[in-house]
Backbone as numpy.savetxt, mean C-alpha at the origin, in Angstrom:
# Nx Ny Nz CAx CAy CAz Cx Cy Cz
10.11 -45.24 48.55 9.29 -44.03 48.55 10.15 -42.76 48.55
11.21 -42.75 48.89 12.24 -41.25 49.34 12.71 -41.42 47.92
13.26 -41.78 46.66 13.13 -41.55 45.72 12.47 -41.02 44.91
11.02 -41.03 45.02 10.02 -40.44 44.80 9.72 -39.35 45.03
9.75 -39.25 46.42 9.51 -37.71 46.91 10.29 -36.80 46.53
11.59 -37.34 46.89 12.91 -36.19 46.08 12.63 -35.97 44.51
11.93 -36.66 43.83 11.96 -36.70 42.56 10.97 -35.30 42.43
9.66 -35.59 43.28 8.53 -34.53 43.05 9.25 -33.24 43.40
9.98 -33.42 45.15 10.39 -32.19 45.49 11.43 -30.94 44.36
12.04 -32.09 43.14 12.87 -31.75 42.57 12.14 -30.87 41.28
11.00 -31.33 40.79 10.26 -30.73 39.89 9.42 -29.76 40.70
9.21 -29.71 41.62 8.14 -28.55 42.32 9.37 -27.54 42.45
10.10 -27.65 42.68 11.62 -26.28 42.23 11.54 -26.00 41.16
11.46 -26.58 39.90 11.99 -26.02 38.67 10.70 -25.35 38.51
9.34 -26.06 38.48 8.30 -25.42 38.46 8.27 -23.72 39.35
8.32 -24.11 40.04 8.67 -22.80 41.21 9.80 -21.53 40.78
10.57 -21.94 39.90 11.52 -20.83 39.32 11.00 -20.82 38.17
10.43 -21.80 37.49 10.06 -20.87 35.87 8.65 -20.40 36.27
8.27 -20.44 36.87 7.07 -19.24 37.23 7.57 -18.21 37.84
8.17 -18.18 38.82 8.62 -17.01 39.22 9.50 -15.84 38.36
10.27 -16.93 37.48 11.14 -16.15 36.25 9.95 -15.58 35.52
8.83 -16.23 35.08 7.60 -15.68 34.01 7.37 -14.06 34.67
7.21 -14.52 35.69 6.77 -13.08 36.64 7.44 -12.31 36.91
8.43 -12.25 36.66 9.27 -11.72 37.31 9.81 -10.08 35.94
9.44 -11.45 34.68 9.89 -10.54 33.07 8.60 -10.11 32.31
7.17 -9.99 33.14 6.17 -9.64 32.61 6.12 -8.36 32.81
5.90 -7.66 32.32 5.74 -5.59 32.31 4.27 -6.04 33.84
4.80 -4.79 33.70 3.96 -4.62 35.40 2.44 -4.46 34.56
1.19 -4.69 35.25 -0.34 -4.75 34.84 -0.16 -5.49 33.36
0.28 -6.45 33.40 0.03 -7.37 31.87 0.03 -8.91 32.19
-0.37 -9.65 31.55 -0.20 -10.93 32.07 0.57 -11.87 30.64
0.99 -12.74 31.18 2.26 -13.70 30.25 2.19 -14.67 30.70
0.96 -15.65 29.79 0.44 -16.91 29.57 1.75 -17.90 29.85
2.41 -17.63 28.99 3.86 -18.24 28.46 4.95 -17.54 28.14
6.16 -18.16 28.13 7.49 -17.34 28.58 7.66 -16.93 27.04
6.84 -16.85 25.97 7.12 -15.84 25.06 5.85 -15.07 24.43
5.04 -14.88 24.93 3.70 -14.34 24.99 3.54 -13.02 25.95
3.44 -12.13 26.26 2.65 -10.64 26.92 1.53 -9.84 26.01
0.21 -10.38 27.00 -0.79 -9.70 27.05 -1.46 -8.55 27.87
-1.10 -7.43 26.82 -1.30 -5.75 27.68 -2.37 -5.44 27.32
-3.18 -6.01 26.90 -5.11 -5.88 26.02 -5.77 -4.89 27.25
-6.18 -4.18 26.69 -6.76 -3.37 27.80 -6.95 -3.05 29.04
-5.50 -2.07 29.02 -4.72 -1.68 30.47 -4.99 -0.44 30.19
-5.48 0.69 29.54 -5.66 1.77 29.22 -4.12 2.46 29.07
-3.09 1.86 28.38 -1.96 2.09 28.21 -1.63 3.40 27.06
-1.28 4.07 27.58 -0.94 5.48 26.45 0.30 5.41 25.96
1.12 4.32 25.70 2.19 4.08 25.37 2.97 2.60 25.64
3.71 2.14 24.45 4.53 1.24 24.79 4.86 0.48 26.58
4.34 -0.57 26.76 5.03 -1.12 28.20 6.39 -1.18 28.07
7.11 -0.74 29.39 8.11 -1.10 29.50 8.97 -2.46 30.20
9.94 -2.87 30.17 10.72 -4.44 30.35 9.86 -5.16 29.82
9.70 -5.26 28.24 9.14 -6.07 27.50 10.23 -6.94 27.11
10.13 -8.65 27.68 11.17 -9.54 27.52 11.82 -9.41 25.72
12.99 -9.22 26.16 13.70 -9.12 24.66 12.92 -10.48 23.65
12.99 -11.52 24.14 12.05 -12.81 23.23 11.21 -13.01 23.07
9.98 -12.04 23.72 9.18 -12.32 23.24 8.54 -12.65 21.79
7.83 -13.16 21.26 7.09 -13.91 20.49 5.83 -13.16 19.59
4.87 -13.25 20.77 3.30 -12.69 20.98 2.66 -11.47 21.82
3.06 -10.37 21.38 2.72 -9.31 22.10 0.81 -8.48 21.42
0.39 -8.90 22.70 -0.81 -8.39 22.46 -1.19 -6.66 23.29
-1.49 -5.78 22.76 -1.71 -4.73 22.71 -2.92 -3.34 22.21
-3.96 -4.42 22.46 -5.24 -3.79 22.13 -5.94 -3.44 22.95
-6.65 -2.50 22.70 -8.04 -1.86 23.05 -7.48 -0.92 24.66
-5.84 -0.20 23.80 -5.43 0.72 24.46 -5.08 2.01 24.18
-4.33 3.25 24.52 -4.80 4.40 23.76 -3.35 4.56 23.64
-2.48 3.66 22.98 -1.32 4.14 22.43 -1.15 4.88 21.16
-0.16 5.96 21.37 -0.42 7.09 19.80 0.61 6.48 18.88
1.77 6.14 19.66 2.60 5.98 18.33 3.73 4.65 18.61
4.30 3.73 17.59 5.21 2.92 17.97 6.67 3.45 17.16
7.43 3.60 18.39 9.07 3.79 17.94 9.35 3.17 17.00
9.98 4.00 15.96 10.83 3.54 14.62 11.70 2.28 14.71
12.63 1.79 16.04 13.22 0.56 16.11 12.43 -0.01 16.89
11.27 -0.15 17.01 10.65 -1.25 17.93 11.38 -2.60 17.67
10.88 -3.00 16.17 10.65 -4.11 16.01 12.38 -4.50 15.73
13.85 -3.67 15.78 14.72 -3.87 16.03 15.15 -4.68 17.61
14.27 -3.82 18.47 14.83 -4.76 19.77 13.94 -6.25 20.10
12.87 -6.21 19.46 12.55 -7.42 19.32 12.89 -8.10 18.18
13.63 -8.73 17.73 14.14 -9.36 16.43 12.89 -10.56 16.56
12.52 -11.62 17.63 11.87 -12.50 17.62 10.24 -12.44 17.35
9.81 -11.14 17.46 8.28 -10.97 17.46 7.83 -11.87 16.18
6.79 -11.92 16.41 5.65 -13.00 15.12 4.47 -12.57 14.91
4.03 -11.93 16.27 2.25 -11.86 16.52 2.26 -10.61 17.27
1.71 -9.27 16.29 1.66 -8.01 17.05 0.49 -7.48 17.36
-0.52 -7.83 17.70 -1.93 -6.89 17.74 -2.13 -5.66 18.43
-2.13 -4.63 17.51 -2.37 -3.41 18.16 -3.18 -2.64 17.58
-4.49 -3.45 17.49 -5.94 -2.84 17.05 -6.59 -2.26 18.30
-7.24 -0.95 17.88 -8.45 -0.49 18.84 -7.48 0.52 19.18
-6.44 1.58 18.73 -5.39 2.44 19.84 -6.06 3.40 18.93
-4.59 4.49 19.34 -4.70 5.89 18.78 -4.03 5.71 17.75
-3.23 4.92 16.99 -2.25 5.53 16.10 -2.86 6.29 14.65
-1.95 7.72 14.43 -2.49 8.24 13.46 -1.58 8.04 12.06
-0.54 7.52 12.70 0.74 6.84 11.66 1.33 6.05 12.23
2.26 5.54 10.86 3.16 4.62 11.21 4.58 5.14 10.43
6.02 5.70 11.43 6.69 5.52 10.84 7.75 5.23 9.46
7.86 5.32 8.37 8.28 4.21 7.18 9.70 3.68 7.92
9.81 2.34 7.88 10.56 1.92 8.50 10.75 0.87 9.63
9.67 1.17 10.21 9.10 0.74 11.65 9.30 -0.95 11.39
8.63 -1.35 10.29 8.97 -2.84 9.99 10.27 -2.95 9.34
11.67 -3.39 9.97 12.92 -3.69 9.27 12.69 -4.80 8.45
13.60 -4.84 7.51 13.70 -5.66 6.70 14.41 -6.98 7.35
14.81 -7.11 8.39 15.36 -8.29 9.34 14.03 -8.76 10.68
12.74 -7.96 10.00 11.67 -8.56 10.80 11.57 -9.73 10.90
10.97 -10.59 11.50 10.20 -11.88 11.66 8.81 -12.02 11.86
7.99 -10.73 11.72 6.43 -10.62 12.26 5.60 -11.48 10.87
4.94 -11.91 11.82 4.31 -13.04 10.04 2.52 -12.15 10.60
2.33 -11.63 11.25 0.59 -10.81 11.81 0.99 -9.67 12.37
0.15 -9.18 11.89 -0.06 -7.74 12.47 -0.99 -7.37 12.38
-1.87 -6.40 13.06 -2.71 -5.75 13.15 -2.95 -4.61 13.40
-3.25 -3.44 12.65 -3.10 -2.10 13.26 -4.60 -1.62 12.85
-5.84 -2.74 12.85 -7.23 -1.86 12.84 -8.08 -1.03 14.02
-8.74 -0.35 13.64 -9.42 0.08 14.50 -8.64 1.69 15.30
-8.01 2.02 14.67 -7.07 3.07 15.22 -6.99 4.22 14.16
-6.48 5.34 14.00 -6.44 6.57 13.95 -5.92 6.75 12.15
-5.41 6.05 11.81 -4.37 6.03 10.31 -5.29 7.37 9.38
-4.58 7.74 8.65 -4.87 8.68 7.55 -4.48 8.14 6.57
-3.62 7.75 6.51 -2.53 7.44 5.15 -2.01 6.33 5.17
-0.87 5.58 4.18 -0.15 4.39 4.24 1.03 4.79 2.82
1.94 5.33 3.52 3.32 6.11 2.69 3.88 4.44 2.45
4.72 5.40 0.95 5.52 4.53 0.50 6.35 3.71 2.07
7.14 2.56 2.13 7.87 2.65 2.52 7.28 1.84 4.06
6.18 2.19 4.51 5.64 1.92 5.76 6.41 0.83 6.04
5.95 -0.11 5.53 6.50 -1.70 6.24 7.74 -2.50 5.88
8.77 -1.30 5.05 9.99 -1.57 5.27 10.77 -3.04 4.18
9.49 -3.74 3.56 10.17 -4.54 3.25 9.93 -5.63 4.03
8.79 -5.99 4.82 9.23 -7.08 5.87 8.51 -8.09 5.13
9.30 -9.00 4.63 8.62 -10.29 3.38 8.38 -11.45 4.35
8.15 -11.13 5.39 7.74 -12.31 6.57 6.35 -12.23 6.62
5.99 -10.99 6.63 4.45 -11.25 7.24 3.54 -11.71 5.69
2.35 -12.10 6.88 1.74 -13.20 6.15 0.00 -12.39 5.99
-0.10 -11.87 7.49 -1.53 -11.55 7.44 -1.41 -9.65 7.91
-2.24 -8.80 6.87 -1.77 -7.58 7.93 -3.53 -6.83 7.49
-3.59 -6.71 8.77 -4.58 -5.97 9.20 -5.03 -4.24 9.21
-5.77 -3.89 8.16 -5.76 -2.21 7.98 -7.24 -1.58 8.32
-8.21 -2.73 8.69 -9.98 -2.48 8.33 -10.12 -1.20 9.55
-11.32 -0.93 9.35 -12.16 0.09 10.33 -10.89 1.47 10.33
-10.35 2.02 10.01 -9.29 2.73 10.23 -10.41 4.37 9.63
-11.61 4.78 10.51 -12.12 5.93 9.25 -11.60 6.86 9.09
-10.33 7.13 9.27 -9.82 8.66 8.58 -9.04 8.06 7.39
-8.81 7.12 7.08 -7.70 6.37 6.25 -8.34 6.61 4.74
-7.88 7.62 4.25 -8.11 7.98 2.88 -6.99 7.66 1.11
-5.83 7.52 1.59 -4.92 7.13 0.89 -4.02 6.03 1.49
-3.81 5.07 0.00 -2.62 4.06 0.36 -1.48 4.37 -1.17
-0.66 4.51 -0.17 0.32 4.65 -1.92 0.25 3.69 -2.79
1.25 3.46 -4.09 0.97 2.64 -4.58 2.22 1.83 -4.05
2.92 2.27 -3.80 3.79 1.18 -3.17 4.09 1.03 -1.77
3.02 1.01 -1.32 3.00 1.16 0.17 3.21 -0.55 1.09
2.38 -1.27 0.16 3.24 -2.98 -0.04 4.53 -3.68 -0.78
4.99 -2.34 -0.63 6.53 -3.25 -1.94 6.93 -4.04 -1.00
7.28 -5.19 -1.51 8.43 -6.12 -0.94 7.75 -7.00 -0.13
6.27 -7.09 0.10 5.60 -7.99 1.44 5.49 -8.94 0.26
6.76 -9.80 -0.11 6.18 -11.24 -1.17 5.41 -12.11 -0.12
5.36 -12.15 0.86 4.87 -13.14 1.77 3.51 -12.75 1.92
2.72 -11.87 1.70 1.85 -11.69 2.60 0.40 -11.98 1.35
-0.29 -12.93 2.70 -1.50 -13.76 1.89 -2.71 -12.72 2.25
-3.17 -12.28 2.95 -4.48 -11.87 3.55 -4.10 -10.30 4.00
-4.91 -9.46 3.25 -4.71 -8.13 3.98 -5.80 -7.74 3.71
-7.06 -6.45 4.92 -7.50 -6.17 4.79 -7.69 -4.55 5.05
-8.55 -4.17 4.16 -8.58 -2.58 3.73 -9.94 -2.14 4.18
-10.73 -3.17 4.71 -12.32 -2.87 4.94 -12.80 -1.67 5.47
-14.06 -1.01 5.56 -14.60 0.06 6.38 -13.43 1.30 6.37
-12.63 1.85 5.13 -12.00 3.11 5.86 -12.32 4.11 5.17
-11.83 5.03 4.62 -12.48 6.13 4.00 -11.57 6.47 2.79
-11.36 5.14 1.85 -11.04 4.85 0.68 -11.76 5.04 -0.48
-11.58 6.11 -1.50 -12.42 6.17 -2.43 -11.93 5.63 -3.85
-10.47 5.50 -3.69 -9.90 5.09 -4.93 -8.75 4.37 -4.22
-7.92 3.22 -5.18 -6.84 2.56 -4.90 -6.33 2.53 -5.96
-5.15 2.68 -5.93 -4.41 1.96 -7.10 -3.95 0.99 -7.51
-4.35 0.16 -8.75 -4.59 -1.08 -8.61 -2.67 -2.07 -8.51
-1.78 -0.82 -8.82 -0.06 -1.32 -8.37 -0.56 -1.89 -6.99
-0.90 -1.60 -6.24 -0.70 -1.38 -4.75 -1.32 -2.92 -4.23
-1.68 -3.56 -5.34 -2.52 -4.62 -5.46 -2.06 -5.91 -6.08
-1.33 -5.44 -7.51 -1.21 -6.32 -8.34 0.51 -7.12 -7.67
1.26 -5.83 -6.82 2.56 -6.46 -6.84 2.57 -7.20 -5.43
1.33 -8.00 -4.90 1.68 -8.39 -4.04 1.53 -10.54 -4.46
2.71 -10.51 -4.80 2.62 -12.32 -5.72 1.70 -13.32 -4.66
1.62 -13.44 -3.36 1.38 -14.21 -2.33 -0.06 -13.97 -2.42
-0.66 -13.03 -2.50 -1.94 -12.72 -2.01 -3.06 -13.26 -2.35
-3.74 -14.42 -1.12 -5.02 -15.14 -1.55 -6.22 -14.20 -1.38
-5.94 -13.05 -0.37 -7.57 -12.26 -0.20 -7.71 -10.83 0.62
-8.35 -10.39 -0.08 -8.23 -8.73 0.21 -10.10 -8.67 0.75
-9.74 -7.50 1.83 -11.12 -7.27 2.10 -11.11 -5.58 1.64
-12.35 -5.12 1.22 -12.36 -3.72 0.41 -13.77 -2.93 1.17
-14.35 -3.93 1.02 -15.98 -3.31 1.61 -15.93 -2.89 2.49
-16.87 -1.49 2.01 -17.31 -0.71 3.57 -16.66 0.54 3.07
-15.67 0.70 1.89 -15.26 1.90 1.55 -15.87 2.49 0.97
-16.03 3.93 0.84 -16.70 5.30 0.32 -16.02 5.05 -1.54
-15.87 4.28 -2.15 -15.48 4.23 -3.46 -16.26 5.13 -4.70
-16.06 5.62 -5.38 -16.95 6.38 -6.38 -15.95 5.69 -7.69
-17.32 5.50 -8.74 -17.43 5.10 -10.16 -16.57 6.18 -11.09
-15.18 6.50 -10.80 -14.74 7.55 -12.03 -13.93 6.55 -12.66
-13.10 7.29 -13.55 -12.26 6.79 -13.83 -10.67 6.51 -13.31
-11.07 6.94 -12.13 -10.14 6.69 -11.31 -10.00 5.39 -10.67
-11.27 4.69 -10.54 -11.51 4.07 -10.15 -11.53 2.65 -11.27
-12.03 2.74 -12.59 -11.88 1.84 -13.67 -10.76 0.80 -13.65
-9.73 1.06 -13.51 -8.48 0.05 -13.65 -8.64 -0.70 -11.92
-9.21 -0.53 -11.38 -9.03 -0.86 -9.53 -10.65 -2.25 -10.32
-11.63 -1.51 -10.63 -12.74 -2.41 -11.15 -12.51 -3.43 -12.26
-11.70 -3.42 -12.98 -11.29 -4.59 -13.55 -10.30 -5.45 -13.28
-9.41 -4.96 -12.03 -8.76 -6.07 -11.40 -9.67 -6.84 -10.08
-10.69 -6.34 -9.73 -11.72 -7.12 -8.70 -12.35 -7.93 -9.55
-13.21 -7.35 -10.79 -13.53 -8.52 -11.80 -12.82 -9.60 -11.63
-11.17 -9.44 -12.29 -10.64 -10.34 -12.27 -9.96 -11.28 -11.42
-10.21 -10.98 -10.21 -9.61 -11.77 -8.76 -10.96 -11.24 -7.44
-11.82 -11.55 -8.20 -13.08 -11.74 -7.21 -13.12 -13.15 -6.74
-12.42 -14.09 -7.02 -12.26 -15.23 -5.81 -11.21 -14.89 -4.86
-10.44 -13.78 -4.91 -9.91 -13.17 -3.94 -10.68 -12.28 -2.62
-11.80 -12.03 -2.79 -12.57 -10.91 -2.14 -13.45 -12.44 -1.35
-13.56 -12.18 0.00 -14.23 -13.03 0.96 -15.47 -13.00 0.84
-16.11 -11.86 0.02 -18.03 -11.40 0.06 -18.05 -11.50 -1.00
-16.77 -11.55 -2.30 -17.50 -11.12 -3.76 -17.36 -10.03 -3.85
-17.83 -9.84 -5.19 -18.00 -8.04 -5.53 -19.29 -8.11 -5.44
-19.84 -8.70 -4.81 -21.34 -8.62 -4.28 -21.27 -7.72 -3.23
-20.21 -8.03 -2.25 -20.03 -6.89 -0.99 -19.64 -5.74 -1.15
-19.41 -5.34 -2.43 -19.23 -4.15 -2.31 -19.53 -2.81 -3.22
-19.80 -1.39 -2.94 -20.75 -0.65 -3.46 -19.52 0.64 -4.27
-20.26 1.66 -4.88 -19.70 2.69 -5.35 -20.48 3.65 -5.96
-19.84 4.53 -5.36 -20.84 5.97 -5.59 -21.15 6.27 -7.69
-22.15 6.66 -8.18 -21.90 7.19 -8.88 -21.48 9.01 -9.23
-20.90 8.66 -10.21 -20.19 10.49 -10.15 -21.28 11.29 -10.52
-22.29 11.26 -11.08 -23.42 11.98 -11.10 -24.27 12.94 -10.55
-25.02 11.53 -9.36 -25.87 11.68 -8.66 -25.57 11.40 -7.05
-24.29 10.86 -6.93 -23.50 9.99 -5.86 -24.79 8.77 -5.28
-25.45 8.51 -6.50 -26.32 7.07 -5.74 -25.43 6.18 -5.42
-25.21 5.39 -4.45 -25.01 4.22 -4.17 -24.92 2.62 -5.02
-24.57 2.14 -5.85 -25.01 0.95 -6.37 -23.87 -0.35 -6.37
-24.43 -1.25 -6.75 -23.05 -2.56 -6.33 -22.32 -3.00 -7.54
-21.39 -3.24 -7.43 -20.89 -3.34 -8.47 -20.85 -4.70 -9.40
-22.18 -5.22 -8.49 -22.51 -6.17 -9.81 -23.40 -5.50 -10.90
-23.93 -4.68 -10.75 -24.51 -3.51 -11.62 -23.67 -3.02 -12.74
-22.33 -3.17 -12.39 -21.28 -2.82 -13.42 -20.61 -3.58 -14.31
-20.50 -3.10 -15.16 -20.10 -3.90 -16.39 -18.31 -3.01 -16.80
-17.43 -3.76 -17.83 -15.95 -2.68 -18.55 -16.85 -1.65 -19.27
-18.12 -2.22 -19.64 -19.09 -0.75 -20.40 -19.08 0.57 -19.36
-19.37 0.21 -19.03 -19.77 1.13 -17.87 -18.35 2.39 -17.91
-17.26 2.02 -18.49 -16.25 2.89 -17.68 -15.67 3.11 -19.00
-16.43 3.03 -20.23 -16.14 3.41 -21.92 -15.45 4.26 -22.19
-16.23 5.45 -21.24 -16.26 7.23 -21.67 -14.39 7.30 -21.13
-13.92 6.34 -19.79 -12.54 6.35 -19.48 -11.69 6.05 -20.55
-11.61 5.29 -21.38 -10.81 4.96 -22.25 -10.69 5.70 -23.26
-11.11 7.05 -23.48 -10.42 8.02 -24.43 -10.19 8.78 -23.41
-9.98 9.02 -22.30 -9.37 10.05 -21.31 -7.92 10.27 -21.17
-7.40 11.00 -21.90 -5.64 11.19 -21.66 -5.23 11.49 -20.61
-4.02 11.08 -20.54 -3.17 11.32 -19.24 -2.11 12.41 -19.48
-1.53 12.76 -18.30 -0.85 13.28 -18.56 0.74 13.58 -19.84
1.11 12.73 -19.50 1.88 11.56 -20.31 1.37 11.60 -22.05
-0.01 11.35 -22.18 0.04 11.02 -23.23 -0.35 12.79 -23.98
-0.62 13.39 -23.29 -0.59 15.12 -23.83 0.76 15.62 -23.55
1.23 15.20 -23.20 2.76 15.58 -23.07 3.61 14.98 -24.46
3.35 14.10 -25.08 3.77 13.26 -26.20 3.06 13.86 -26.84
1.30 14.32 -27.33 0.58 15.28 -28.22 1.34 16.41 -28.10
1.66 17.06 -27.41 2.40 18.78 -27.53 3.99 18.38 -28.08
4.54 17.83 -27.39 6.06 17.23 -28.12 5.82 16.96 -29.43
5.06 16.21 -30.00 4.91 15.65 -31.40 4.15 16.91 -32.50
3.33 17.67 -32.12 2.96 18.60 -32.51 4.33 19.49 -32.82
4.83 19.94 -31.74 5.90 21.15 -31.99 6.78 20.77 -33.05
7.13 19.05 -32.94 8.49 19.01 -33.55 7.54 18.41 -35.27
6.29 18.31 -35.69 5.65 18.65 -36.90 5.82 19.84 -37.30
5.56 20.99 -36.63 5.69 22.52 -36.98 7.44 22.96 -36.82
8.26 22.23 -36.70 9.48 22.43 -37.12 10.16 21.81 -38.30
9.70 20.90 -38.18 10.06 20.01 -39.43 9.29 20.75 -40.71
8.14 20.95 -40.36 7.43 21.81 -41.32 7.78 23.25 -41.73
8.60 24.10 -40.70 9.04 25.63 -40.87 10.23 24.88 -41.90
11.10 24.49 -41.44 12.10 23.74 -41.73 12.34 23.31 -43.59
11.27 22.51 -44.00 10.70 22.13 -45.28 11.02 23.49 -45.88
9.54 23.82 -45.40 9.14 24.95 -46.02 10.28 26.25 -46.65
11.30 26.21 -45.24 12.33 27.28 -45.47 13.33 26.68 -46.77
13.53 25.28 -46.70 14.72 24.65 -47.52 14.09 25.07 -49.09
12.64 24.83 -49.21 12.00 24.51 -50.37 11.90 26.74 -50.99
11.67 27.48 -50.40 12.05 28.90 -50.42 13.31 29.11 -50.94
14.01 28.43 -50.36 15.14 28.77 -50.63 15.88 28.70 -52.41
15.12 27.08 -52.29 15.78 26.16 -53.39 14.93 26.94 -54.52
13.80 27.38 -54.38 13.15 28.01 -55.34 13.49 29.48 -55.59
14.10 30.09 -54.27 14.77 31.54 -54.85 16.17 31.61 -55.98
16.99 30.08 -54.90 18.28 30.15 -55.83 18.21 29.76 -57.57
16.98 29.17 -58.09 16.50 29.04 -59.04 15.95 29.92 -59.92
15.31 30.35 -59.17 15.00 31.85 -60.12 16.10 33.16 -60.09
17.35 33.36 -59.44 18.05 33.33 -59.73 19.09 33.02 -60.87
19.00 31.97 -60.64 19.72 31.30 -62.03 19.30 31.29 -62.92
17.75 31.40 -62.78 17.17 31.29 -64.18 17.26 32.66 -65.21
17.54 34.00 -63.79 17.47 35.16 -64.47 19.04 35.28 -65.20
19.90 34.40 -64.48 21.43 34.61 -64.64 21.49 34.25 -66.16
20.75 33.06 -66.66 20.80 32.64 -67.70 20.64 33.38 -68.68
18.86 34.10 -69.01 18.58 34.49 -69.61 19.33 35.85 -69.77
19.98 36.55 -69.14 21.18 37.79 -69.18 22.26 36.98 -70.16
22.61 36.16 -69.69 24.08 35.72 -70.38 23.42 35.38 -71.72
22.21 34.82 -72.52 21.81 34.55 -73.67 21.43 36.02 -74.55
21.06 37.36 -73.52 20.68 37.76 -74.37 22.06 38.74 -74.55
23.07 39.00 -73.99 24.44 39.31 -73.93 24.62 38.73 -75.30
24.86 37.45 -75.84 25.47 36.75 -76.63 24.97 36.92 -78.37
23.31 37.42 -78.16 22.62 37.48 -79.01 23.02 39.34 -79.48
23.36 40.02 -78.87 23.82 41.29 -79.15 25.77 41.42 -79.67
């Protein structure tokens, strides 16, 4: 039997120090399931916890009123995977904030303050897998390369923000991507919008509702209608609409017609003065000869 007991007494120690170690590296008011997990979910936190274990893993961080995350966060955690920090204040993010030596494969930044999504935001981090943008209502622009470099990332959503146009780059260069959520945005029928509507056509088994879920203003009347209502007809009048670019090539090509043309014109003046010329030179020297 004293084999035994020493055996238990021997595991009720180790037990007894890796709990106490757990506790010991948890940020004060958070709790840490597991020695690479901290959950700060609604502590009414206005900022980053501090002695956040360098290894952690799984840092949860929602439904608190943090404004902003430091540019090297995700430097002193090299190990993170799982970031949720939906439901805060943030009104940006950094460009940068995600290094390109990340490991975060989730993220979440819905439900919080965003306006924008600049080139550059996420740094390149080709780890993550799922990233979270929905409910964000001031969020009116995403660049177009505001996803460069996420080859990894399968699932991102854009739902409920105050998106009226996207560009469909911002879309097409992401190779990984099984599904985008869109609905719930303020979208309007221009032609701004045309090239964004024929890539949903065409990767509507990408969209979780269909393009059944989702609506767009017309430029008209701003009625409401879905865009199964819509047809490539529909967006006709876009396809003789020039761009910049291509009136920039009309005025270039124009000018250098009306040079080529002064040009002609001057050579052909010319060739016809030095001719009549000569022609008068002639008729002098014939009638010289005839006297």
């Amino acid at each position: 039997m004293l084999p035994c007991v020493r055996w238990l007494q021997l595991i009720l120690i180790l037990l007894s120090s890796v709990l106490w170690t757990r506790g010991e590296n948890c940020p004060a008011n958070c709790k840490c399931p597991d020695p690479h997990t901290v959950d700060c979910s609604g502590r009414g936190l206005t900022r980053l916890p501090n002695e956040i274990p360098l290894d952690v893993r799984r840092l949860l961080l929602a439904d608190n009123w943090i404004p902003r995350i430091p540019s090297d966060f995700l430097v002193l955690y090299s190990d993170l995977v799982y970031l949720d920090l939906r439901n805060n204040s943030l009104s940006h993010i950094e460009p940068g904030t995600l290094s390109t030596s990340s490991r975060l494969v989730f993220l979440d930044l819905g439900s919080n303050n965003l306006t924008e999504i600049p080139k550059g935001t996420f740094g390149e981090s080709r780890s993550l897998i799922k990233l979270r943008l929905g409910n964000n209502p001031y969020l009116s622009m995403v660049n177009e390369d505001a996803f460069l470099g996420l080859t990894s990332l399968r699932e991102l959503e854009l739902e409920r923000n105050a998106l009226s146009t996207l560009q469909v780059g911002a879309l097409s260069q992401l190779p990984s991507l099984r599904a985008v959520r869109l609905e719930g945005n303020p979208w309007v029928c221009n032609c701004n919008f045309a090239s964004l509507f024929t890539w949903l056509m065409e990767n509507s088994h990408k969209l979780p509702n269909g393009v059944e879920g989702m609506e767009c203003s017309l430029p008209m009347d701003g009625r409401r209608v879905s865009l199964t209502q819509l047809s490539k007809d529909s967006f006709r009048e876009c396809q003789a609409t020039l761009t910049l670019t291509d009136l920039l090539i009309i005025i270039f090509s124009g000018i250098s017609v009306s040079v080529v043309a002064i040009m002609t014109s001057f050579f052909l003046a010319s060739t016809v003065h030095c001719f009549q010329r000569w022609s008068k030179g002639t008729k002098g020297d014939e009638e010289e000869s005839e006297e």
